[in-house]
C-alpha positions in Angstrom: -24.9 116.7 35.8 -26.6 113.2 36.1 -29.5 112.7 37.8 -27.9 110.8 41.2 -25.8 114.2 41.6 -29.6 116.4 41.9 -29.8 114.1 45.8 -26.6 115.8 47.2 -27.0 119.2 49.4 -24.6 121.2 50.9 -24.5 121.8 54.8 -23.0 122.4 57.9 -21.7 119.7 59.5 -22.7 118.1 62.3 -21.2 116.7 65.2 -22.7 113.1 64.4 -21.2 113.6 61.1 -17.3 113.3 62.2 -16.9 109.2 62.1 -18.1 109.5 58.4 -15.8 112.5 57.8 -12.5 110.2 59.4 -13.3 108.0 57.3 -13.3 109.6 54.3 -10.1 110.8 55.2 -8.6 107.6 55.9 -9.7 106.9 51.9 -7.9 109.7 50.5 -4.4 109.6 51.4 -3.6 112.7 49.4 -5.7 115.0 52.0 -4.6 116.2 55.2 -4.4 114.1 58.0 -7.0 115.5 60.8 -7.7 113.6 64.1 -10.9 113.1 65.7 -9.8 116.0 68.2 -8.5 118.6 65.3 -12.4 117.9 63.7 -13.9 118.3 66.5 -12.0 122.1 67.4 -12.7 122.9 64.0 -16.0 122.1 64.3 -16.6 124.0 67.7 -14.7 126.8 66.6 -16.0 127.8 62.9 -19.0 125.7 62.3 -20.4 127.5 59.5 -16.7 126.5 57.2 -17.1 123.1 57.9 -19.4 122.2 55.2 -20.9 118.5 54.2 -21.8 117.2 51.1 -25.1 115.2 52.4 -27.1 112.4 50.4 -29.3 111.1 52.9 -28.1 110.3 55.9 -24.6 109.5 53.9 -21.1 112.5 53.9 -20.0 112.0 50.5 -17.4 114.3 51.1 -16.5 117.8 53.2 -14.6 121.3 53.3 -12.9 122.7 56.1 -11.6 126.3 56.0 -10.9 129.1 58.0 -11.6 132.9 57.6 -8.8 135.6 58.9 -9.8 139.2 58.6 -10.7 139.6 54.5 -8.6 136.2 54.0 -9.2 132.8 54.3 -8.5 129.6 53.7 -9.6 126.1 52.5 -7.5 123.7 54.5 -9.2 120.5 53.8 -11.4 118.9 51.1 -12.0 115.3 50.7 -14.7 113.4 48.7 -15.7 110.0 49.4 -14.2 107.9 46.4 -16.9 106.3 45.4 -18.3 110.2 44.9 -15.1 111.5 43.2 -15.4 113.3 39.6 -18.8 113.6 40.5 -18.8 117.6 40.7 -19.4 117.2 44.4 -16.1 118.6 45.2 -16.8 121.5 42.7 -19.8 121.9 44.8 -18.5 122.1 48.1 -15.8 124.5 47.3 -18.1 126.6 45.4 -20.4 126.9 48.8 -17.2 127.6 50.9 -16.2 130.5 48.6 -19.7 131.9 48.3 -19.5 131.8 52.3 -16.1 134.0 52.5 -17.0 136.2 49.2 -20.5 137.3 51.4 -18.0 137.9 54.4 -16.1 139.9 51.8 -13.0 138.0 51.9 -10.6 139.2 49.2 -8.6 136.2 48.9 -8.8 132.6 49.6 -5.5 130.3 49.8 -5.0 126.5 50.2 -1.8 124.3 50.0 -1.9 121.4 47.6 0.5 118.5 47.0 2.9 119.2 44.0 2.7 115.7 42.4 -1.4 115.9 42.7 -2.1 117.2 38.9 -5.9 116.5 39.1 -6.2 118.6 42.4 -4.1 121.3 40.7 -5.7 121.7 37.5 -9.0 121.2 39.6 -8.4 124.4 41.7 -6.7 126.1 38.4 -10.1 126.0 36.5 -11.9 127.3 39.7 -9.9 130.9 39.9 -7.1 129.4 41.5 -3.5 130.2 40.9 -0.5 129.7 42.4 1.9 132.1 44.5 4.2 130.1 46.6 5.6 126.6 47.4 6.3 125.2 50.6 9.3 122.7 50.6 8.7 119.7 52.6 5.3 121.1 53.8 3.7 117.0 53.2 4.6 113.8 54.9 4.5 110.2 53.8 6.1 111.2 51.6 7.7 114.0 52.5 6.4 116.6 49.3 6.3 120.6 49.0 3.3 122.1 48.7 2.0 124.4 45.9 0.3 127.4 47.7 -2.4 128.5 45.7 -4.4 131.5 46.0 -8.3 133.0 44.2 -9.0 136.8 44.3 -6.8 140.1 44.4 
């Protein structure tokens, strides 16, 4: 890990935080699409799995997920791409899952694009394998999804 990496913390995010999050979303096509108004329900309604990856004042990147009895899921991470292969993504997700493993969540899913090899081998060397595939789950373009899933 280089030394700029040691500046970035993991927290909840804040409401003040959502312009920076759209727009690292607008920078990376291959996440999902969120509005201002599907951020800001997500925020309200599970603040503590919307997590931000903070250097200063600055998102570098963020996690979304959702917990469902002792499941859950990761339904959006993006890093800014000036952060990417950075280990800040590694980071985040690692935070989320230490979140649902202390809520004693037995598995965690997500959906990933099938053409996006560096996100699958990403998840792959993080526990993650896959179970299912979603045809046409993507738009623009229209893609399946890989469902992938870490835990029993």
């Amino acid at each position: 890990m280089s030394d700029d990496r040691k500046e970035f913390f993991v927290e909840a995010c804040r409401k003040e935080d959502l312009a920076q999050v759209r727009a690292i979303l607008e920078g990376a096509p291959e996440a999902a699409a969120w509005s201002e108004e599907a951020l800001e329900r997500a925020l309200k309604d599970a603040p503590d799995e919307f997590l931000v990856a903070r250097r200063g004042s600055e998102v570098a990147g963020f996690v979304l997920g959702r917990r469902m009895g002792e499941e859950s899921e990761i339904l959006n991470l993006a890093v800014r791409r000036e952060f990417r292969r950075t280990g800040i993504g590694r980071h985040l997700v690692a935070a989320i899952l230490a979140s649902y493993e202390e809520r004693r969540c037995a598995k965690t899913f997500l959906e990933v694009r099938q053409s996006n090899r560096g996100a699958i081998a990403f998840y792959e060397e993080l526990g993650f394998r896959q179970v299912g595939r979603r045809e046409g789950y993507y738009r623009e373009p229209v893609e399946a999804a890989l469902v992938l899933v870490r835990g029993k």
